[in-house]
MMTF fields as JSON, N, C-alpha, C and O atoms, coordinates in Angstrom:
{
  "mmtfVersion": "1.0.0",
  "mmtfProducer": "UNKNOWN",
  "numBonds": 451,
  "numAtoms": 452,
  "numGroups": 113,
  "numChains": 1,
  "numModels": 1,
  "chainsPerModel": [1],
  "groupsPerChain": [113],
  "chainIdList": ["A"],
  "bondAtomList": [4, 2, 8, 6, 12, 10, 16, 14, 20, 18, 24, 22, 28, 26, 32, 30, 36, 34, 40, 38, 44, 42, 48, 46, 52, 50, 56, 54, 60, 58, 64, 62, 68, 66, 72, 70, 76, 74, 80, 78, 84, 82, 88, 86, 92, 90, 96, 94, 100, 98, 104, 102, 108, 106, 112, 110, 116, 114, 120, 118, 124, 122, 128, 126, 132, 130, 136, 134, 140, 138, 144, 142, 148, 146, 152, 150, 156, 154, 160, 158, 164, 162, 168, 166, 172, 170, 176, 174, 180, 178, 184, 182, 188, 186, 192, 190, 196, 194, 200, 198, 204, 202, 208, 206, 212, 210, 216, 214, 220, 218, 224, 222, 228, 226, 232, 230, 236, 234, 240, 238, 244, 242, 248, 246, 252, 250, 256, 254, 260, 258, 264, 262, 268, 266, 272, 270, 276, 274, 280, 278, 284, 282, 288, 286, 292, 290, 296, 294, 300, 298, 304, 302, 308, 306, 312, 310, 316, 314, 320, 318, 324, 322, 328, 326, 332, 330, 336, 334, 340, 338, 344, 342, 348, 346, 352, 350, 356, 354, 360, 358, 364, 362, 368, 366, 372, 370, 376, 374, 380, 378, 384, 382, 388, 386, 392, 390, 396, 394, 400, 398, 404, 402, 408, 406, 412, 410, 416, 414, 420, 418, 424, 422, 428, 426, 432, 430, 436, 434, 440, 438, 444, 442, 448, 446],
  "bondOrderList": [1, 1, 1, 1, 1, 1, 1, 1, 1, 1, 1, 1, 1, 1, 1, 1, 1, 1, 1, 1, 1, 1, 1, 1, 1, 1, 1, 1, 1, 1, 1, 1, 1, 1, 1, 1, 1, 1, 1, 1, 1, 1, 1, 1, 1, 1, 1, 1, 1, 1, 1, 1, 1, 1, 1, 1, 1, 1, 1, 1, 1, 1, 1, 1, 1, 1, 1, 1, 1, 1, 1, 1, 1, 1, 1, 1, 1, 1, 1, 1, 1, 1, 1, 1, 1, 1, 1, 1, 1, 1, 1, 1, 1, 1, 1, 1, 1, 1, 1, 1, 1, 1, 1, 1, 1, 1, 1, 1, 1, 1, 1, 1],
  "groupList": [{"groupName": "UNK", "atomNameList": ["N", "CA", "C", "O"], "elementList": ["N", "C", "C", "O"], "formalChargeList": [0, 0, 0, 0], "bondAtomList": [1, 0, 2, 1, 3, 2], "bondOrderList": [1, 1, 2], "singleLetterCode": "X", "chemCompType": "L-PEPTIDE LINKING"}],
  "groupTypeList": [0, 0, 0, 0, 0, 0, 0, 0, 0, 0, 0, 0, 0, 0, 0, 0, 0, 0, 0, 0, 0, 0, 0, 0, 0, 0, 0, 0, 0, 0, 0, 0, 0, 0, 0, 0, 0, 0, 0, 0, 0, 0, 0, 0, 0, 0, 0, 0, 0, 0, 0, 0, 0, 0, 0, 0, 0, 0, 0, 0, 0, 0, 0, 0, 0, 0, 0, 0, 0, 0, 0, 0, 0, 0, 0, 0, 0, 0, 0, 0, 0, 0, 0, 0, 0, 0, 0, 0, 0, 0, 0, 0, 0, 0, 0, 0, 0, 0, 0, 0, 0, 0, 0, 0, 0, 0, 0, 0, 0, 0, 0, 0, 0],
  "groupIdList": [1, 2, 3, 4, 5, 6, 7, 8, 9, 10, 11, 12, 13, 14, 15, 16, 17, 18, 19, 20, 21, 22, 23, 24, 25, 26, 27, 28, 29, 30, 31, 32, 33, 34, 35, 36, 37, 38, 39, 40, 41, 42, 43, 44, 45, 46, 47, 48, 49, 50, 51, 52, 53, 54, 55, 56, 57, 58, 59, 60, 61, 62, 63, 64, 65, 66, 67, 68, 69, 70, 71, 72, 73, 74, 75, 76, 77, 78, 79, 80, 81, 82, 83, 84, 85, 86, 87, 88, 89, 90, 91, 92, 93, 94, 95, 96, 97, 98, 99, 100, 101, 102, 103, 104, 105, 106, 107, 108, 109, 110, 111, 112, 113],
  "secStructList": [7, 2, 2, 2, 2, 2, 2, 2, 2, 2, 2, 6, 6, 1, 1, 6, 6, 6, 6, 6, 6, 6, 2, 2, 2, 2, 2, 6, 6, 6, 6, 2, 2, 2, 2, 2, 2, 6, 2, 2, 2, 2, 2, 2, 2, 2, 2, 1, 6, 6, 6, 6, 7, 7, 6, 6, 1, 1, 7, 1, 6, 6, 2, 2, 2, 2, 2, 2, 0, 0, 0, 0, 0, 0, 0, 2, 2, 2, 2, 2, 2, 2, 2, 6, 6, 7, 1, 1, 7, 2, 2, 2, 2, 2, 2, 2, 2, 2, 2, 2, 1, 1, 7, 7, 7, 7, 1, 7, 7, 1, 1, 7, 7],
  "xCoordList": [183.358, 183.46, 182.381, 182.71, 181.186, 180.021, 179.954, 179.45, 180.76, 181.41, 182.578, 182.55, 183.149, 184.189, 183.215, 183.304, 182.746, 181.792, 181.433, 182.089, 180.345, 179.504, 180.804, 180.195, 181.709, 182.19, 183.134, 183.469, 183.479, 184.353, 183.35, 183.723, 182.23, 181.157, 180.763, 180.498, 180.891, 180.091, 181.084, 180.615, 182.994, 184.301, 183.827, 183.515, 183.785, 183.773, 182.506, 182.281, 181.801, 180.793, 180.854, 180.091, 181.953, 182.452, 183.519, 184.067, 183.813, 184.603, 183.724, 182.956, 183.689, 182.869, 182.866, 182.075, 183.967, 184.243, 183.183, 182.559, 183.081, 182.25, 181.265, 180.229, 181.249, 179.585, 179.03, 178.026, 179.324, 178.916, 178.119, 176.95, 179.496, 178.716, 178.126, 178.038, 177.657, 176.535, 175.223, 174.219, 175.274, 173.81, 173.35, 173.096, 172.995, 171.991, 171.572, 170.401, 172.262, 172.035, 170.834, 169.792, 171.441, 170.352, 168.949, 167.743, 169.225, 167.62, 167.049, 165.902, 167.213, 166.36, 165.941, 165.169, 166.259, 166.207, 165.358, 164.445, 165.057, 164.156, 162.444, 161.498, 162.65, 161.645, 161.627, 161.683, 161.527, 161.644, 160.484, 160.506, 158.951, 158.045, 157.929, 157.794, 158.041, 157.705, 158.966, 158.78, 160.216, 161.097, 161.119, 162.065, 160.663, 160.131, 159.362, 159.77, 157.872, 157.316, 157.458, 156.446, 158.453, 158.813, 159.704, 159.706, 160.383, 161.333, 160.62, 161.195, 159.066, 158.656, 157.864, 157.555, 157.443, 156.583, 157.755, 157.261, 159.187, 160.274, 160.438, 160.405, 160.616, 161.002, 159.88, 160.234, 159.158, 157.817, 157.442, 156.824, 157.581, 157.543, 158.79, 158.276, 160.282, 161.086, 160.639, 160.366, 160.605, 160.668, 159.123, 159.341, 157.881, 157.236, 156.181, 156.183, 155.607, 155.052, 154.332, 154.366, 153.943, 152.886, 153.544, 153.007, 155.463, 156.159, 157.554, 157.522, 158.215, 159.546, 159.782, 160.495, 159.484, 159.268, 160.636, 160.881, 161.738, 163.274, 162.808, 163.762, 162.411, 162.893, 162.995, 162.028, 164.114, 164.687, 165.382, 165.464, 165.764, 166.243, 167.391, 168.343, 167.658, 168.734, 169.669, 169.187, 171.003, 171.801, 171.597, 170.801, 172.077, 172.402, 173.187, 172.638, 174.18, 175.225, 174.566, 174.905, 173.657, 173.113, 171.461, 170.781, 171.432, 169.893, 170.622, 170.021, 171.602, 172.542, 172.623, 172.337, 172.878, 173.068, 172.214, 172.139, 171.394, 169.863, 169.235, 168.741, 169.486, 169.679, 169.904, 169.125, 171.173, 172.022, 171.405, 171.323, 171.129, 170.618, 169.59, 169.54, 168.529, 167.252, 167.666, 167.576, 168.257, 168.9, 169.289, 168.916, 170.213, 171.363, 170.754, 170.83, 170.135, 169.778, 168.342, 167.874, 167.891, 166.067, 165.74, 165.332, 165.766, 165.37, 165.845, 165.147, 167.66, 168.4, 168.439, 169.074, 168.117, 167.679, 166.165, 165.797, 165.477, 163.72, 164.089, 163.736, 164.797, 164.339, 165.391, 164.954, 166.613, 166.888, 166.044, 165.965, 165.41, 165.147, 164.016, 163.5, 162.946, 161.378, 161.882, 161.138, 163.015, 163.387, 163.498, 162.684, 163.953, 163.982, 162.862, 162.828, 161.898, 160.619, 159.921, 158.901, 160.013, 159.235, 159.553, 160.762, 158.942, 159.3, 159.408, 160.173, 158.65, 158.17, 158.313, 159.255, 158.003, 158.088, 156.411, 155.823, 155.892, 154.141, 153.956, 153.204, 154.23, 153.398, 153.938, 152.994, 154.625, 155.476, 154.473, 154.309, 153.631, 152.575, 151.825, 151.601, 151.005, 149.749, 150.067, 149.338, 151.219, 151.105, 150.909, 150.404, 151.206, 151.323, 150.011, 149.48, 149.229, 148.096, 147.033, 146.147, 147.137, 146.254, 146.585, 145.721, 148.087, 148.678, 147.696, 146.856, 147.809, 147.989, 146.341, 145.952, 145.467, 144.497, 144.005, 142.789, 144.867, 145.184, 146.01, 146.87, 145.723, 147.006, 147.825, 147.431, 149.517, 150.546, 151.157, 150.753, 152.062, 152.96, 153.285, 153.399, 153.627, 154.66, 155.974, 157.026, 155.084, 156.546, 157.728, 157.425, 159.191, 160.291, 160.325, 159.876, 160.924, 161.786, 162.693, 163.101, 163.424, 164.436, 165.022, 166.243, 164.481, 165.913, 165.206, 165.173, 164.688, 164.727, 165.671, 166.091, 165.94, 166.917, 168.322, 169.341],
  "yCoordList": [119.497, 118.089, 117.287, 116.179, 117.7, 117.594, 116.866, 115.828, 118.012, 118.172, 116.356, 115.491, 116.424, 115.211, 113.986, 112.792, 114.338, 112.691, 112.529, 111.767, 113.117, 113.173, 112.943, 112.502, 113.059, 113.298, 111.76, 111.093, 111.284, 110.085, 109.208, 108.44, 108.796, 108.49, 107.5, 106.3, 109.049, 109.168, 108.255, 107.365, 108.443, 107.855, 106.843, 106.192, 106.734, 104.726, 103.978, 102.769, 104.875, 104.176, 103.861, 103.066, 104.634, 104.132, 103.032, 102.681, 102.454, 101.27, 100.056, 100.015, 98.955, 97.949, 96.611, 95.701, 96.963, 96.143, 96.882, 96.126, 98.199, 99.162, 99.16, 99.152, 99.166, 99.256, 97.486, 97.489, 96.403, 95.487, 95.764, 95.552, 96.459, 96.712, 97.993, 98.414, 98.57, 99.603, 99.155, 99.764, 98.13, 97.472, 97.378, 98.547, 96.515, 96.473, 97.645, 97.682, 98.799, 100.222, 100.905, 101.549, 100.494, 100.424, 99.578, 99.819, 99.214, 98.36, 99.435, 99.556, 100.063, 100.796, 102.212, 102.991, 102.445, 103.618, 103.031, 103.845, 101.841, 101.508, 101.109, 100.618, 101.615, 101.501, 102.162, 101.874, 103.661, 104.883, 105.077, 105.308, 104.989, 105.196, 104.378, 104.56, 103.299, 101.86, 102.499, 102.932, 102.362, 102.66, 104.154, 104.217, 105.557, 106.467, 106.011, 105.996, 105.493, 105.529, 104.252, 104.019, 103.254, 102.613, 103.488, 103.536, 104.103, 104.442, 105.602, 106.149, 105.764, 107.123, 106.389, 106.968, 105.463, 104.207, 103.594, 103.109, 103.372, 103.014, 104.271, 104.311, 105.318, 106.63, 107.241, 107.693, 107.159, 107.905, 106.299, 106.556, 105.478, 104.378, 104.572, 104.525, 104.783, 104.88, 105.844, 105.719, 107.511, 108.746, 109.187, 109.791, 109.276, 109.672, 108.32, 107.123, 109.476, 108.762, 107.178, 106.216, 107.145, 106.182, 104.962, 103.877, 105.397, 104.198, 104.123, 104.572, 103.818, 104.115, 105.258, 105.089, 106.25, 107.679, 108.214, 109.026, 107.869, 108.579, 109.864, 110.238, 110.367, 111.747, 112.772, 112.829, 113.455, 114.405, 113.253, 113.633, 112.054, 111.151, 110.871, 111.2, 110.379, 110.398, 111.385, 112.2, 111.31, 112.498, 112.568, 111.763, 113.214, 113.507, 111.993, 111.2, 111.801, 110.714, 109.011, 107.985, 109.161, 108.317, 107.756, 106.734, 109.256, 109.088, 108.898, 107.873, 109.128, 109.028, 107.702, 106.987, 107.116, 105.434, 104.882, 103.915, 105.258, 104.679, 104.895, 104.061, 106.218, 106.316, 104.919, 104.112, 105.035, 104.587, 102.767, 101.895, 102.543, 101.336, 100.199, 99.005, 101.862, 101.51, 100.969, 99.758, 101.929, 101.72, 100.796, 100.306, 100.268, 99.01, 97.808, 96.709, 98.144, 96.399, 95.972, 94.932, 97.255, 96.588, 97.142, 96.312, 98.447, 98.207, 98.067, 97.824, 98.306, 97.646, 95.776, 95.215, 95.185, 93.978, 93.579, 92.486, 94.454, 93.673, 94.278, 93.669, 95.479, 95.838, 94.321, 93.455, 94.37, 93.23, 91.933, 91.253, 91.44, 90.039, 90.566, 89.45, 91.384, 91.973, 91.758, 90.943, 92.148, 92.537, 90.996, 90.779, 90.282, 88.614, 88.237, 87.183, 88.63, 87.658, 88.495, 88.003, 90.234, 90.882, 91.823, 91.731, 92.778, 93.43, 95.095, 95.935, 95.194, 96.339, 96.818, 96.138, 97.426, 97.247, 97.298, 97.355, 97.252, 96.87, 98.765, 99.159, 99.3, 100.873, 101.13, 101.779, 101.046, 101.247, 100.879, 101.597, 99.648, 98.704, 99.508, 100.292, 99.559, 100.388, 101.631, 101.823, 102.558, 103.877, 103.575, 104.48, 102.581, 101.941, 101.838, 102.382, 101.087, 100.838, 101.729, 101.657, 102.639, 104.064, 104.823, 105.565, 104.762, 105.662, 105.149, 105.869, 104.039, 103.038, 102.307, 101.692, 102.494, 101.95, 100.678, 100.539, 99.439, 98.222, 97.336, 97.836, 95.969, 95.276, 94.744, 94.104, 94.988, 94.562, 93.219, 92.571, 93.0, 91.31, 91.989, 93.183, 91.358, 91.697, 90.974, 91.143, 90.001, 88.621, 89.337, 90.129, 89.105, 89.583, 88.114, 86.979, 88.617, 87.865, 87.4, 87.536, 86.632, 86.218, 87.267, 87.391, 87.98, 89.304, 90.683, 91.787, 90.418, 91.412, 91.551, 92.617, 90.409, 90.449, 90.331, 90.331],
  "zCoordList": [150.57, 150.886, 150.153, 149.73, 149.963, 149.574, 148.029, 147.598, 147.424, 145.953, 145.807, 144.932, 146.659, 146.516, 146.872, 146.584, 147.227, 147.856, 146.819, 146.109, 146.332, 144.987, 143.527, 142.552, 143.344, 141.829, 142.398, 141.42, 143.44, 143.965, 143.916, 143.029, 144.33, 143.635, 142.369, 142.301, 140.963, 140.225, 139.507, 138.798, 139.668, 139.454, 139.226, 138.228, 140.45, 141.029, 140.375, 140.428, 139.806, 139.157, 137.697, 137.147, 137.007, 135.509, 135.483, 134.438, 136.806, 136.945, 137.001, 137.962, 136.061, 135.915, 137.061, 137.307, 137.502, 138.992, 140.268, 141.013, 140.397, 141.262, 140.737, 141.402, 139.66, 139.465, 139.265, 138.553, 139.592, 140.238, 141.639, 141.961, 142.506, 143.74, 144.361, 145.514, 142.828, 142.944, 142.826, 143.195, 142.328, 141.503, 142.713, 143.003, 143.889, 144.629, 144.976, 145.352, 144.972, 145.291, 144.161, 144.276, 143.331, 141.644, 142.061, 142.023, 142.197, 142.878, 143.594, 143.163, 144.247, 145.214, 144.288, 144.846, 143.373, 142.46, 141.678, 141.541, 140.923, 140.491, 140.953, 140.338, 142.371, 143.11, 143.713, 144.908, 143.239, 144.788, 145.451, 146.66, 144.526, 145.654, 146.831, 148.041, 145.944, 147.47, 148.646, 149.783, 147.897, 149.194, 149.409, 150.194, 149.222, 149.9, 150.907, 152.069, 150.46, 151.793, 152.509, 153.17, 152.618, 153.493, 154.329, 155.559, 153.589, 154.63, 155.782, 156.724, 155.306, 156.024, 156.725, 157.766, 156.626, 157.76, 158.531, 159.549, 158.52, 159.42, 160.093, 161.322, 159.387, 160.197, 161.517, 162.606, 161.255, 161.827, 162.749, 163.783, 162.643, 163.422, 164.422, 165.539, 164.582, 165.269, 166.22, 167.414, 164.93, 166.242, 166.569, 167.619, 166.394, 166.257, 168.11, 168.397, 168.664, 169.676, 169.211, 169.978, 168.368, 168.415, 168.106, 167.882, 168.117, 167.979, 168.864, 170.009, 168.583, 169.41, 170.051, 171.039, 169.88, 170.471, 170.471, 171.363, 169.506, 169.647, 169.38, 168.698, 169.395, 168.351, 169.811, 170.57, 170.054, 170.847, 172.171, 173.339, 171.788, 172.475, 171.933, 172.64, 170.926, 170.195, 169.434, 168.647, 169.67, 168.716, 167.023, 166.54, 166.405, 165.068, 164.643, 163.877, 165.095, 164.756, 165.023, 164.433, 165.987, 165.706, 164.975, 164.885, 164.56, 163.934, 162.651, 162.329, 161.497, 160.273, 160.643, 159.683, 161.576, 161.751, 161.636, 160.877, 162.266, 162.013, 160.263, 159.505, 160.088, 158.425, 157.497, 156.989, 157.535, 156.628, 157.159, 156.294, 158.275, 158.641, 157.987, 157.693, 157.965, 157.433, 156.393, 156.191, 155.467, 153.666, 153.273, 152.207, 154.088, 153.676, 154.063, 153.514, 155.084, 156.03, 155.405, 154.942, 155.618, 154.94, 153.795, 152.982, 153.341, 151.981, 150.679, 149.695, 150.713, 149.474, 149.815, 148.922, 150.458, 150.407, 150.193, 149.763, 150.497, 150.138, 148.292, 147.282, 148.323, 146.381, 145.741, 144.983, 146.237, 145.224, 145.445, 144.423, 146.511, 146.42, 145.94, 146.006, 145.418, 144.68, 143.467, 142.921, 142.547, 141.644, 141.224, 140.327, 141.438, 141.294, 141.123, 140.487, 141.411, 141.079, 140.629, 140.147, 140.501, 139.933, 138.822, 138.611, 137.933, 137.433, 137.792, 137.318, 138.519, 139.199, 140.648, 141.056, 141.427, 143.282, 142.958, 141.878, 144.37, 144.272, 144.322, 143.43, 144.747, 144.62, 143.093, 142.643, 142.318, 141.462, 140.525, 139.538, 140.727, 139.542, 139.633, 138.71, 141.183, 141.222, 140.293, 139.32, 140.577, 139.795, 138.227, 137.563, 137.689, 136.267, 136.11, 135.141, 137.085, 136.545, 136.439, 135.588, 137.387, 137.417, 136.331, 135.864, 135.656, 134.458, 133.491, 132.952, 133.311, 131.679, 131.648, 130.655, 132.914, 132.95, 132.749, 132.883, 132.375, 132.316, 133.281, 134.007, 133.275, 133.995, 133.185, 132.209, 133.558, 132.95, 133.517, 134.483, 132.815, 133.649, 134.321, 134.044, 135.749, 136.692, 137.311, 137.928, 136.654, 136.751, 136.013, 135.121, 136.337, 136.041, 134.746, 134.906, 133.697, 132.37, 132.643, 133.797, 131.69, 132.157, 131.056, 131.161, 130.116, 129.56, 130.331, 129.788, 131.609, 132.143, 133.294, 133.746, 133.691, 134.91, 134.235, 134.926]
}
């Protein structure tokens, strides 16, 4: 099943109509550290005591909801509206700047967007 998700997918993504509404999804790939550890400061904030305390409270079916929640609602919307005014996500710069030892633009172009 695993196999069909993934290759139905990868389909729908050589269609130029679908891959319109892959792009905000593309946003979040261009910023995986920031949205890694957001999503591990939302996660550990829900189940973890020192926040919501779900964890052995909630099922499987609804922790995937909560998943897919986090993803769609908060952070494929903070990467596209960052991506508008920036070039980078902010952990994304920092790693740049520790690489490259300089500061770069971060303002987004207009032939970058």
């Amino acid at each position: 099943m695993m196999s069909f998700y993934v290759l139905t997918i990868v389909r729908l993504a050589q269609i130029p109509a679908w891959q319109r509404r892959f792009q905000p999804i593309a946003m979040t790939g261009r910023m995986p550290l920031t949205n890694y550890l957001l999503q591990t400061l939302i996660g550990t904030t829900l189940f973890y005591g020192w926040g919501f305390g779900l964890w052995g409270k909630v099922g499987p079916a609804v922790q995937l909801v909560m998943a897919f929640a986090v993803f769609f609602i908060i952070q494929v919307p903070l990467s596209t509206i960052g991506f508008r005014y920036f070039e980078y996500g902010p952990l994304e710069y920092v790693w740049r700047l520790g690489t490259y030892g300089k500061r770069r633009a971060v303002v987004a172009t207009a032939s970058a967007t």
